[in-house]
C-alpha positions, 0 to 999 in steps of 0.5 A: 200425337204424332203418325206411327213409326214418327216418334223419337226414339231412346234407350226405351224404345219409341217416344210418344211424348216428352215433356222439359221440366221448368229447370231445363235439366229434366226430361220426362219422357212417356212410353207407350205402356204408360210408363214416365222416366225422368232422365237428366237432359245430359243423359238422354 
């Protein structure tokens, strides 16, 4: 967890916490309303 306001931030608004799928190519990226969107590395 990081301290508020720290945390990268994407199209969807802050990030606390993202995760590389085992391929590389994968983002999984974790909103704070607990959604997960997977984005390709190159889109993000």
């Amino acid at each position: 967890m990081t301290r508020p306001g720290t945390e990268p931030v994407s199209r969807y608004g802050p990030v606390p916490s993202l995760a590389y799928a085992p391929d590389g190519a994968t983002l999984a990226i974790g909103a704070r309303d607990g959604v997960v969107r997977r984005n390709a590395v190159d889109d993000w």
